[in-house]
DRENLUMNU-178904 format. One record per residue (C-alpha): residue number from 1; chain; residue in three letters; x, y, z. Coordinates in pm, 1 decimal, decimal comma, padded with zeros to 6 digits. Example, Ala and Ser with C-alpha at 12.3 -4.5 7.8 and 13.67 -1.06 7.14 Angstrom:
// residues 2
[r 1; A; ALA; [01230,0; -00450,0; 00780,0]]
[r 2; A; SER; [01367,0; -00106,0; 00714,0]]
END
This chain:
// residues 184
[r 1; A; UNK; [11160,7; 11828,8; 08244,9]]
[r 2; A; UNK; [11160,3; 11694,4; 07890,8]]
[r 3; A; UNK; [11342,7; 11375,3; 07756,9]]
[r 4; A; UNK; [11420,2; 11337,0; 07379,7]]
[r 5; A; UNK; [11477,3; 11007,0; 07282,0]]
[r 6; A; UNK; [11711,2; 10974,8; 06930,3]]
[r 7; A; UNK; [11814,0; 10669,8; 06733,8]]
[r 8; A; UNK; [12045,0; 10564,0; 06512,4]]
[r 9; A; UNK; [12015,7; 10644,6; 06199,3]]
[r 10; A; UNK; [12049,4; 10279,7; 05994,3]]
[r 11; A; UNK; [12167,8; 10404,6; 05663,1]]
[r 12; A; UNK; [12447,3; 10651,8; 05806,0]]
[r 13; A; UNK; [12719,0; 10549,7; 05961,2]]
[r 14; A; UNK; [12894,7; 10705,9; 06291,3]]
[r 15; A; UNK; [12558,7; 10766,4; 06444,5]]
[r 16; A; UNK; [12429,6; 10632,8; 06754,7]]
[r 17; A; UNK; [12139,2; 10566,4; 06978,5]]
[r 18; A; UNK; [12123,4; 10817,7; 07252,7]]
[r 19; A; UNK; [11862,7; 11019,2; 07487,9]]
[r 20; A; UNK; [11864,8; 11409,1; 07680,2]]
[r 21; A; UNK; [11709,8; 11547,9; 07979,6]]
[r 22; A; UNK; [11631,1; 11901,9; 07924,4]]
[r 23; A; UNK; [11522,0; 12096,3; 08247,6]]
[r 24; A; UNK; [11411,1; 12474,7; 08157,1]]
[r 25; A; UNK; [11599,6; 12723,6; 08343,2]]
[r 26; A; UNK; [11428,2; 13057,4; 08246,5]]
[r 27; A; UNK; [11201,9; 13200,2; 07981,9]]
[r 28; A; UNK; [11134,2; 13526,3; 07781,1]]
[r 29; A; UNK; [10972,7; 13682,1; 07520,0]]
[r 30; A; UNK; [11169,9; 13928,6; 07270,4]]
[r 31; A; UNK; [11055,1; 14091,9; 06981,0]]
[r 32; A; UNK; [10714,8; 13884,8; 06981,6]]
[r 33; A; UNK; [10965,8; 13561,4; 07020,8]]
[r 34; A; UNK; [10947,1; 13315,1; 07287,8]]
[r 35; A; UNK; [11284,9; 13169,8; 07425,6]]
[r 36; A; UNK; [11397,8; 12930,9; 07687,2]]
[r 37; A; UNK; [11659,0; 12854,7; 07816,4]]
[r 38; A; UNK; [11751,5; 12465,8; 07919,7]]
[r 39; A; UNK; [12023,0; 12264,5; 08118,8]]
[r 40; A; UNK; [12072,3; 11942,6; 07840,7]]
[r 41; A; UNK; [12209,1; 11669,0; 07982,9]]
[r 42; A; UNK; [12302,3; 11351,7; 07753,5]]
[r 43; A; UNK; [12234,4; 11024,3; 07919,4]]
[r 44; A; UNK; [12326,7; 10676,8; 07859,5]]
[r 45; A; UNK; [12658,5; 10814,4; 07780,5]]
[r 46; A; UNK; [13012,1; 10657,7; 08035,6]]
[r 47; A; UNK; [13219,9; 10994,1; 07923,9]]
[r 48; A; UNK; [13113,4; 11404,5; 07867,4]]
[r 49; A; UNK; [12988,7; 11435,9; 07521,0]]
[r 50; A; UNK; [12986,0; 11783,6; 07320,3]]
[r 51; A; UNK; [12600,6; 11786,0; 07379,0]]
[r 52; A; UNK; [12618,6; 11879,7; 07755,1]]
[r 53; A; UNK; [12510,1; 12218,6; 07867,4]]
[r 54; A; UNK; [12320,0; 12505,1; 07855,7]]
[r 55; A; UNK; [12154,3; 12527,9; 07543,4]]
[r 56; A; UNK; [11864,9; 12805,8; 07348,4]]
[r 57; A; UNK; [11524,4; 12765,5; 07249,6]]
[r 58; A; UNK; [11274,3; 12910,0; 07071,7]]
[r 59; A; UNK; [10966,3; 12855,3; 07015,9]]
[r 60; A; UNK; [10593,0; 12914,7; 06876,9]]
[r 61; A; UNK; [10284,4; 12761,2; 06906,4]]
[r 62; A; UNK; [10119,9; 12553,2; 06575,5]]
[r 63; A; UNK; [09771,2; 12646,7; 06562,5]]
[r 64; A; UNK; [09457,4; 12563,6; 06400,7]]
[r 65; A; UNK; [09311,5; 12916,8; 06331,5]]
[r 66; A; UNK; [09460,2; 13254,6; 06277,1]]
[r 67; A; UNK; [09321,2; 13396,4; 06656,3]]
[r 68; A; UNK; [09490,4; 13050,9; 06759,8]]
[r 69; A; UNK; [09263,4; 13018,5; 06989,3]]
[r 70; A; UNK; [09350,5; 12607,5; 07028,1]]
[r 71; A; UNK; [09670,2; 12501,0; 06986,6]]
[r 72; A; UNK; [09826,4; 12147,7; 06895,4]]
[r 73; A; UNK; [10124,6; 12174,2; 06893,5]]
[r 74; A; UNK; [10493,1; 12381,2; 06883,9]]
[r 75; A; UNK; [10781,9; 12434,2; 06633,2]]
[r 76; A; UNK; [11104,9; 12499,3; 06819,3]]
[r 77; A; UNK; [11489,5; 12523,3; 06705,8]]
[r 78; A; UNK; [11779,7; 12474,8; 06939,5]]
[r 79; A; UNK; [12102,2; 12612,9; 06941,5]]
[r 80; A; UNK; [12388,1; 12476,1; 06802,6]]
[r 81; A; UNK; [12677,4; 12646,4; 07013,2]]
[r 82; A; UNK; [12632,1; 12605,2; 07407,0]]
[r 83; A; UNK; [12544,5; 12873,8; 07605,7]]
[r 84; A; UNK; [12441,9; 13126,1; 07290,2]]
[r 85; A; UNK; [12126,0; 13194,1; 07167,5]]
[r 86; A; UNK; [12244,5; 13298,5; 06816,8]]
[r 87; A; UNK; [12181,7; 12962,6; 06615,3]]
[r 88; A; UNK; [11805,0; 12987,6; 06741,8]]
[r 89; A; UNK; [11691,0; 13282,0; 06573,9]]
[r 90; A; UNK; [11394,0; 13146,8; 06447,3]]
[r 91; A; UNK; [11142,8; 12809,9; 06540,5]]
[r 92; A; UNK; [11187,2; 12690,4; 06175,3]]
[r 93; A; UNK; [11539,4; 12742,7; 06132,7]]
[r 94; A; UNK; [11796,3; 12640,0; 06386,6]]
[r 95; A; UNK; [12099,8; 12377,5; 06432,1]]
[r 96; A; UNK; [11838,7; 12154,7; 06568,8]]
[r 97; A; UNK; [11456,9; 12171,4; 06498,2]]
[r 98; A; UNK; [11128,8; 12020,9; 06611,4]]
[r 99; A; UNK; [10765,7; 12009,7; 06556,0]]
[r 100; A; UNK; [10596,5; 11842,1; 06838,9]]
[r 101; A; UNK; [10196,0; 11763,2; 06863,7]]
[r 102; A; UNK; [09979,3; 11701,1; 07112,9]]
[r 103; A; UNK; [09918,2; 11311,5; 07139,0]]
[r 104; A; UNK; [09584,1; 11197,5; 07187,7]]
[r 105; A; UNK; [09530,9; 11096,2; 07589,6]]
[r 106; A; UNK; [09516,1; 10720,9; 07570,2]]
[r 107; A; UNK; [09204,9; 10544,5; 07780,0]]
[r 108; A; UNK; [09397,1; 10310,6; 07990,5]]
[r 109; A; UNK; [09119,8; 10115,9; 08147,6]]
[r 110; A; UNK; [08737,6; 10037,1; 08043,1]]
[r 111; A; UNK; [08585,3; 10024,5; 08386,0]]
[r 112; A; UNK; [08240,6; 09774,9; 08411,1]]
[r 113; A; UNK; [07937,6; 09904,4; 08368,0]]
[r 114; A; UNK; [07855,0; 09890,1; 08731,7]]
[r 115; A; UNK; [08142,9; 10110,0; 08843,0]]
[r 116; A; UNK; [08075,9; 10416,5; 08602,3]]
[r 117; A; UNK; [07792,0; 10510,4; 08734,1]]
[r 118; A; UNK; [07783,5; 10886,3; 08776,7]]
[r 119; A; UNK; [07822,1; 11044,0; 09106,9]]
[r 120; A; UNK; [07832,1; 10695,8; 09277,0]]
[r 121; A; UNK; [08045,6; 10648,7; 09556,4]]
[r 122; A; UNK; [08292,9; 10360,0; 09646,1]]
[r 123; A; UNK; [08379,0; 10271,9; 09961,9]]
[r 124; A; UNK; [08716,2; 09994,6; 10044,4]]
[r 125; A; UNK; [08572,6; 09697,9; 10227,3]]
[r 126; A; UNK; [08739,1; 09791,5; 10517,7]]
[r 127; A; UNK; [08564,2; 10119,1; 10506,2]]
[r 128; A; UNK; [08881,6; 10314,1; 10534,2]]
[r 129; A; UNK; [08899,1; 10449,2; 10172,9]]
[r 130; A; UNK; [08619,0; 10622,0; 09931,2]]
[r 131; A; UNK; [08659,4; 10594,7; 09642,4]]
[r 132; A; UNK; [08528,2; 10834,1; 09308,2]]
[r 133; A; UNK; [08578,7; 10729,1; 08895,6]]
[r 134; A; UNK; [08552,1; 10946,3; 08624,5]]
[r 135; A; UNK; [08513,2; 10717,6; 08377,9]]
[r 136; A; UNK; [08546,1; 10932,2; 08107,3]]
[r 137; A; UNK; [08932,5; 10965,2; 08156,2]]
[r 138; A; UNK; [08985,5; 10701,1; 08375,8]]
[r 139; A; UNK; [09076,5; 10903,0; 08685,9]]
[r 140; A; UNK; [09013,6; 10766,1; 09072,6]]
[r 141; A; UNK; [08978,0; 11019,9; 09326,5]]
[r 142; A; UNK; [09038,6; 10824,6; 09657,6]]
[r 143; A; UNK; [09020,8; 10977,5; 10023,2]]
[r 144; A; UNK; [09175,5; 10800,8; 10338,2]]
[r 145; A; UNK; [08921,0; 10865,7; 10645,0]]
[r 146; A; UNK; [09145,5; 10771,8; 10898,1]]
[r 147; A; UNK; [08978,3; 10436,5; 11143,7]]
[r 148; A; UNK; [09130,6; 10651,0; 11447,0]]
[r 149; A; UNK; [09122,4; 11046,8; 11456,0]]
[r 150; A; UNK; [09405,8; 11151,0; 11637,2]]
[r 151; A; UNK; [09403,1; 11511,7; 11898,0]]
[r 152; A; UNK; [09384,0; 11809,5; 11696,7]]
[r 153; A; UNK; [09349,0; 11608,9; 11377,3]]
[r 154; A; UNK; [09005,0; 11623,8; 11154,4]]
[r 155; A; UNK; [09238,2; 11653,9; 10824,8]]
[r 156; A; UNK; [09103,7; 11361,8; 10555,0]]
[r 157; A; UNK; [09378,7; 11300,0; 10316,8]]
[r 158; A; UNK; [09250,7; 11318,9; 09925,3]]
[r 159; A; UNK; [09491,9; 11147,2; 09623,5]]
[r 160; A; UNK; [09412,5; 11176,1; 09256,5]]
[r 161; A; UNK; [09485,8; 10814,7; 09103,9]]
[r 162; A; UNK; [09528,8; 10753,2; 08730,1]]
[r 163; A; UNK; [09380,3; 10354,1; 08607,7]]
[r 164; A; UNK; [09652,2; 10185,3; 08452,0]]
[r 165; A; UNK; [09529,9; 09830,2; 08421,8]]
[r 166; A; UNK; [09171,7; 09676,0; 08543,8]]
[r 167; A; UNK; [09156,0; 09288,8; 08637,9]]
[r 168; A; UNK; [08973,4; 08996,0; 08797,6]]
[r 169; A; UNK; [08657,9; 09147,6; 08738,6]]
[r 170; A; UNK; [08314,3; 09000,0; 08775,9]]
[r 171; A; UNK; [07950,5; 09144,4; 08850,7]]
[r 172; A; UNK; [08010,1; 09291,3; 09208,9]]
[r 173; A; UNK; [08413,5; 09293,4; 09190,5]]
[r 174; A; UNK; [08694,1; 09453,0; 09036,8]]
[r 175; A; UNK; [09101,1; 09469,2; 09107,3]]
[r 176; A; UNK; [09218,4; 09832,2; 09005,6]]
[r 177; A; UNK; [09590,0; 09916,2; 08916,5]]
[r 178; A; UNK; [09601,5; 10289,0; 08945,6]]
[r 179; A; UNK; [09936,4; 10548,1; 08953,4]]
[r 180; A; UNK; [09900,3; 10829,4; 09155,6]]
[r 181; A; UNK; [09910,0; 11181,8; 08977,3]]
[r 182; A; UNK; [10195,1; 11383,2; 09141,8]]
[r 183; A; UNK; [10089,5; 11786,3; 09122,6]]
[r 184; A; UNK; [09729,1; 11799,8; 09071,1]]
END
């Protein structure tokens, strides 16, 4: 799922402030093309707008060599009629276009010196969690070691943690924020 975020333009008048949820339905490749198709729903929106619906896109990949052997980014159209491919011919041409990059992966936290030590393990102080940073993109790997194993249960339970904020932190003590990555 994708959401698009437009705003108003200042300087012309009529337009508004609005955003889109686009969920892919299917792809395909024709012809050396690659397609998509999407469910676009507009949001923020009290009545149906024109802009509901099934909608076509295609795509290629903006590299940085002819073998493209690393990509950064995509140019993609999108058609203008719902439900038809035909105004999406090609990624540079279409009722709707777009050039996305790849934004650099932001550092959230700067853990102390004491924590990124490599390979060191953390434990909770009430010994029920251990805890694993890589520093380097601010991930926590944390597994829950149950204080009681119950019958026919040895399972440990591992979560992948992103750092969003780092506080309160002295030599021998830190208070980690951290959102837990869904999918991993």
């Amino acid at each position: 799922m994708i959401y698009f975020n437009y705003e108003a333009c200042v300087d012309v008048k009529g337009t508004e402030q609005f955003k889109e949820e686009v969920v892919c339905m299917g792809s395909w490749k024709e012809s050396g093309l690659n397609f998509f198709v999407a469910k676009v729903i507009r949001l923020n929106q009290n009545h149906k707008h024109q802009g509901e619906g099934y909608r076509c896109f295609n795509y290629i990949p903006r590299c940085t060599n002819m073998s493209c052997s690393s990509v950064i980014g995509y140019l993609a159209s999108r058609s203008g009629d719902v439900g038809s491919c035909t105004h999406a011919a090609s990624p540079e041409i279409g009722s709707w276009t777009y050039n996305f990059t790849f934004a650099e992966e932001e550092r959230r936290c700067s853990f102390p010196h004491w924590l990124e030590l490599d390979g060191t393990h953390w434990s909770s102080m009430n010994l029920t969690f251990q805890f694993v940073v890589d520093a380097s993109g601010g991930n926590i790997q944390m597994v829950h070691q149950p204080t009681r194993i119950q019958p026919n249960t040895t399972k440990l339970s591992t979560y992948q943690y992103t750092c969003s904020k780092i506080y309160n932190v002295t030599e021998d003590f830190a208070s980690i924020q951290a959102n837990q990555i869904i999918g991993w």
